[in-house]
N, C-alpha and C positions, 0 to 999 in steps of 0.2 A: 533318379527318382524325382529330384529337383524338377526338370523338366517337362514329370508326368503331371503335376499338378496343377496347373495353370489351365490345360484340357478336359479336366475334370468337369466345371460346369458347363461349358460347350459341350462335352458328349452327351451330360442329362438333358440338358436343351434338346438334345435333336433325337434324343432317344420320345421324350413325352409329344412332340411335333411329327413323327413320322407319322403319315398316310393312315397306318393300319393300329394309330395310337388311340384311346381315346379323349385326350383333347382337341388332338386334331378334329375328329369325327365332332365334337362339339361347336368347334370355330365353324367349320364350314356348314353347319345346318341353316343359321341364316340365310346364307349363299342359295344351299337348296332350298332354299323354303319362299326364295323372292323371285325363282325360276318357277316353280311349281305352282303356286298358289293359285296364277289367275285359271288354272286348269283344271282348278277343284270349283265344283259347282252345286247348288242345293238342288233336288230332285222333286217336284212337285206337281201341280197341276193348276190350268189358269182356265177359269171362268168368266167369259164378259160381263153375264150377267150378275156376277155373287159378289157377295161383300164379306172378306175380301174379293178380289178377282183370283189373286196367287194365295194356292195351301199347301201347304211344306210337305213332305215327305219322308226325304232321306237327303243321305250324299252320293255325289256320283262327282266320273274323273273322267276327262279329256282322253282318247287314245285313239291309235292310227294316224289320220288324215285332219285328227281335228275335228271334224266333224260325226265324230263315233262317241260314244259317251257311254263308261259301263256302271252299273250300279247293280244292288240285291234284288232277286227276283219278289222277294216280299213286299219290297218298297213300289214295286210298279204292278201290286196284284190289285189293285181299286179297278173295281168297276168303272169307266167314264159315263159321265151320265150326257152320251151324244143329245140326246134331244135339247140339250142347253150350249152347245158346243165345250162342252169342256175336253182338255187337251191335255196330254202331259207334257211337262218347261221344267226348262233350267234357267236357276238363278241364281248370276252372279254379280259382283262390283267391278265395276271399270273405269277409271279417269273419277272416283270418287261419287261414280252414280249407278244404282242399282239397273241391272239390266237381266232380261227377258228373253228367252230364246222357244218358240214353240218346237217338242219334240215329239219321232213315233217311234214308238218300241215295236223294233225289228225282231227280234228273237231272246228268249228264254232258257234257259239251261236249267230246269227245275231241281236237277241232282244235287247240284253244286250251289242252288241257290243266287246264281249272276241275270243279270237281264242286260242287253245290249239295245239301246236307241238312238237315234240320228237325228242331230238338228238341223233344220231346216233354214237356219241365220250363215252368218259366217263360222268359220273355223276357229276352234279355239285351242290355248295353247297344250297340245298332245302331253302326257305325261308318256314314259318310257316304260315297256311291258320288261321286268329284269327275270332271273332264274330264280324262283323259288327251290329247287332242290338243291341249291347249294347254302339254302338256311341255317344256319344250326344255333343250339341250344345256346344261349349263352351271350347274343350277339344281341347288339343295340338299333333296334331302328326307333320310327318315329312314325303316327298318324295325324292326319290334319283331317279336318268335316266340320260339321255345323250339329254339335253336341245339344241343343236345346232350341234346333230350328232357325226361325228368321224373325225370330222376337224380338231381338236386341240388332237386327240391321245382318247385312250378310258380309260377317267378318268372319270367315273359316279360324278355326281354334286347330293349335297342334299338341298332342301330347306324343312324350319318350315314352319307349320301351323295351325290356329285353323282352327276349324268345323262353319264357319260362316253361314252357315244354312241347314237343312236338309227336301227339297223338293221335290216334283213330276219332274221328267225328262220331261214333257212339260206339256204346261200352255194353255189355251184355247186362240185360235185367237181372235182379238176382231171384225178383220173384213174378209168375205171371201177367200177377195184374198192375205190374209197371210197363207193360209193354203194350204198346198202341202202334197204329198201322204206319207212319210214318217214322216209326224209328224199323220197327221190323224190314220196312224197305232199306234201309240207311244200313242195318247190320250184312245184308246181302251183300253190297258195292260200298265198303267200308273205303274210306278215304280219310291221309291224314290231314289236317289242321292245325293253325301255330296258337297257343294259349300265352297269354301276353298276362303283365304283371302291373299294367296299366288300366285305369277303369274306364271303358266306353260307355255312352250313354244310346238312346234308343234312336237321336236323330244319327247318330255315328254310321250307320247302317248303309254300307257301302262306299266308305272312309279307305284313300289308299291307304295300304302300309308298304315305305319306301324305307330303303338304305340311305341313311341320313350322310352317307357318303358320297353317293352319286345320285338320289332322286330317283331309283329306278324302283318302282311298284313289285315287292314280292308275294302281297298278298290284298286282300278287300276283307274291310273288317265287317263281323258281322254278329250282333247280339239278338237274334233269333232264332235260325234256323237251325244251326251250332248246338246252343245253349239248350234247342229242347229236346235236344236228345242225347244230349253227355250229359246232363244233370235232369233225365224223367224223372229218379228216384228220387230229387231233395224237393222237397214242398217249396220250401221258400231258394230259388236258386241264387246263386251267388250273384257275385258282380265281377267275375272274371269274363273276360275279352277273348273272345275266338275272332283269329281269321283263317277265311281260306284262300290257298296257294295261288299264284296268279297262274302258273301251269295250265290251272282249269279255265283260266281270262285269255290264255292263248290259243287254247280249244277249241273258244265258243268264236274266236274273231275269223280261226283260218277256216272255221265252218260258215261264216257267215260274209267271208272275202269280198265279193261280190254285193254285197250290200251297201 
């Protein structure tokens, strides 16, 4: 027994350090988050003429080639007002100075609320599309986005979170007159989506959510499209955080391959 004792803190050591620990999972989030970041980008629109020229939008992420960028189909439903060239851009920071990329939105997936656009500058750093169905309840990841825009400079923010539950994107009215045409479409092609314990703001809106272990995107957060229709019946709706699966972000890309 003598002998066993001396190993004792050595084995807690390597028990709290293993891979699938989570402390580990917390050492290495910096790591991911210094590989990822420059690939997280503010989703907006730029007018030569307007003052501003750039208006914020949402968030959106690097994926493929680089030069693919996905974000929420909500976030990219503005009118452009061509007769002034306005455009939609991505804005991000690089060598410590904001920069500008003019983009055009390729294709939409209304269902699932994603929209898919291409920058027209150089490639930027891809995030990795991971398996959303092997999520489960319980498990810790992490979002990063531009929570209240580009007011205070474009320094992406990241918040933790677990997987507080894994449900149907809308939930049956209990009485008629909560139901309106867009969730009765949503109850048809019912899809599930992850409910986070984390609070998103409105610029979050197309924010990865990655495995703080490897950086790999399981889902895009989204406080709209979600929200209005698991919570028609509460007046004032909450402040819980919906995302959806990135399943549906590999969907829309091997449909749009060729773009």
């Amino acid at each position: 027994m003598k002998n066993c004792i001396p190993y004792f803190p050595i084995a807690l050591l390597a028990f709290l350090l293993i891979p699938n620990g989570g402390y580990a999972s917390e050492f290495n989030l910096p790591e991911i988050l210094g590989r990822i970041k420059p690939g997280i980008v503010a989703i907006g629109t730029y007018m030569p003429s307007r003052n501003p020229r750039g208006v914020f939008l949402g968030t959106g992420f690097a994926v493929g080639d680089g030069k693919k960028v996905i974000t929420n189909a909500h976030v990219t439903a503005k009118k452009l007002d061509d007769g002034h060239l306005e455009r939609f851009a991505v804005f991000y920071r690089e060598d410590q100075k904001e920069q500008m990329q003019i983009a055009e939105l390729r294709a939409t997936d209304e269902d699932h609320d994603l929209a898919l656009l291409s920058v027209e500058g150089r490639s930027l750093p891809a995030l990795e599309i991971g398996d959303s169905q092997r999520v489960r309840e319980g498990e810790q990841y992490a979002f990063t986005g531009y929570p209240i825009g580009m007011i205070l400079g474009l320094y992406p923010v990241t918040h933790r979170s677990i997987i507080a539950a894994i449900s149907p994107n809308a939930i049956p009215a209990i009485a008629s007159n909560q139901l309106n045409v867009n969730m009765l479409k949503r109850l048809q092609t019912p899809f599930d989506v992850f409910q986070l314990d984390a609070t998103a703001y409105p610029g979050n809106s197309g924010s990865p959510l990655y495995d703080i272990k490897s950086g790999k995107v399981v889902g895009i957060i989204n406080k709209v499209f979600v929200q209005g229709s698991k919570e028609n019946a509460i007046s004032n709706p909450s402040g819980i955080t919906y995302a959806i699966p990135s399943e549906h972000i590999k969907t829309l890309l091997n449909q749009n391959a060729a773009q």
